[in-house]
C-alpha positions in Angstrom: -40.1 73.9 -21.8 -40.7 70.5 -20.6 -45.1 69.1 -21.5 -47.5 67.8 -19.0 -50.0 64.6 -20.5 -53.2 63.6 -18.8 -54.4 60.2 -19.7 -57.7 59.6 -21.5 -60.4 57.3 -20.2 -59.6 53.8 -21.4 -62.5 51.2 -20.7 -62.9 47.8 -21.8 -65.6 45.6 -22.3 -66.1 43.6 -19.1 -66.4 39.8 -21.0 -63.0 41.3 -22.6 -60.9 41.9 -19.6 -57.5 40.9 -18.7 -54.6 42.0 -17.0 -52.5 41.0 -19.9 -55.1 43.2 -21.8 -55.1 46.3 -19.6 -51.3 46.5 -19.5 -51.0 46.4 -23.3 -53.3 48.8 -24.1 -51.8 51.1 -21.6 -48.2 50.1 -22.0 -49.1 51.0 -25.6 -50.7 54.5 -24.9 -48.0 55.3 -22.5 -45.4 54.6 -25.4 -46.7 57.2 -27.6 -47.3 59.8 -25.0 -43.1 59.5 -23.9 -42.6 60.7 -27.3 -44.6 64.2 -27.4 -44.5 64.7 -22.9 -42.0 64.5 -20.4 -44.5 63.9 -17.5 -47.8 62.2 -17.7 -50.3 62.4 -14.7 -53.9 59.7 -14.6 -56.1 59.2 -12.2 -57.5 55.9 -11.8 -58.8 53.7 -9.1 -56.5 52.4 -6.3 -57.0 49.1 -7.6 -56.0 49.5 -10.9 -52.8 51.5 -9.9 -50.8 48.6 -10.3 -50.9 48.4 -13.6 -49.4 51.8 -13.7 -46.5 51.3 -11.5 -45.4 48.8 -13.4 -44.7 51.8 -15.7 -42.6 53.5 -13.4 -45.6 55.7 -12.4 -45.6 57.0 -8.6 -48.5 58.3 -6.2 -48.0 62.7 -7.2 -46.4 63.9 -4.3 -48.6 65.5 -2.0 -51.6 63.6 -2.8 -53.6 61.6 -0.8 -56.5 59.2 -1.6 -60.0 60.4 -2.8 -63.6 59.3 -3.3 -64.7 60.3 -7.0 -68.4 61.1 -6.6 -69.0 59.7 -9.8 -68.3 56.4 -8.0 -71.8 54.8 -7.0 -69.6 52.0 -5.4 -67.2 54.7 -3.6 -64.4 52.9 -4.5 -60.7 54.4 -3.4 -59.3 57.1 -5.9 -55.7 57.8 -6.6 -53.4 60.7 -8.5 -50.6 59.1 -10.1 -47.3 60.9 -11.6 -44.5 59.6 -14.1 -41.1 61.4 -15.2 -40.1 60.3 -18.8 -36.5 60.4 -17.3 -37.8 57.9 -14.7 -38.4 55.1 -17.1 -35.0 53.1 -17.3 -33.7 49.2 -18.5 -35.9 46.8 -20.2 -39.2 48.9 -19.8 -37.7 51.6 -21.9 -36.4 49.4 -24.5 -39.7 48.0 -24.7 -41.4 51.2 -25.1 -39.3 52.4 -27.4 -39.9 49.5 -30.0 -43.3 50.7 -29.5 -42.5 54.0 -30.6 -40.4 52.8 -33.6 -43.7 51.0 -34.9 -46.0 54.0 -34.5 -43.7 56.4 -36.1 -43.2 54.0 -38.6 -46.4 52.6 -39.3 -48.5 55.6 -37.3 -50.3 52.4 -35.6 -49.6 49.7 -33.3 -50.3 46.2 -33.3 -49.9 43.5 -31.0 -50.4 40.1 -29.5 -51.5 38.5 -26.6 
């Protein structure tokens, strides 16, 4: 049988924000995941969906945009979906030094 992930929450210290950041940290998370599930699912807002298709990630089909309520500013919601089999070339050559390192060292370190 083939496992289902759902992303945490990851939130970062406004002063502390980056792109180059971000995508680490999720790159990094998203590494570690591929090696326990075959498809990983997050929600996240539409703005910060690009970080996750650079990871091969797609809007889940039959989805359409929502409106968290939690949102005080309303901003634009989205349901994203990623097949491990999906992630191909340099990406999954990256993630799997990732993986290398965590089962190695059961931590990961980088820099930016």
């Amino acid at each position: 049988t083939e496992k289902t992930g759902e992303a945490g929450r990851l939130l970062i210290v406004k002063s502390e924000r980056s792109l180059r950041l971000s995508l680490q940290l999720i790159k990094s998370a998203f590494a570690i995941a591929a090696l326990y599930v075959q498809h990983a699912v997050v929600g996240c807002f539409k703005e910060h969906s690009k970080a996750y298709t650079r990871l091969g990630f797609i809007q889940y089909p039959g989805t359409s945009t929502f409106y968290p309520d939690a949102s005080a500013s309303q901003r634009e919601g989205i349901v994203l979906y990623c097949k491990a089999e999906y992630i191909t070339g340099e990406l999954k050559t990256k993630l799997q030094i990732m993986q290398k390192q965590f089962i190695e060292n059961r931590s990961l370190t980088f820099y930016l």
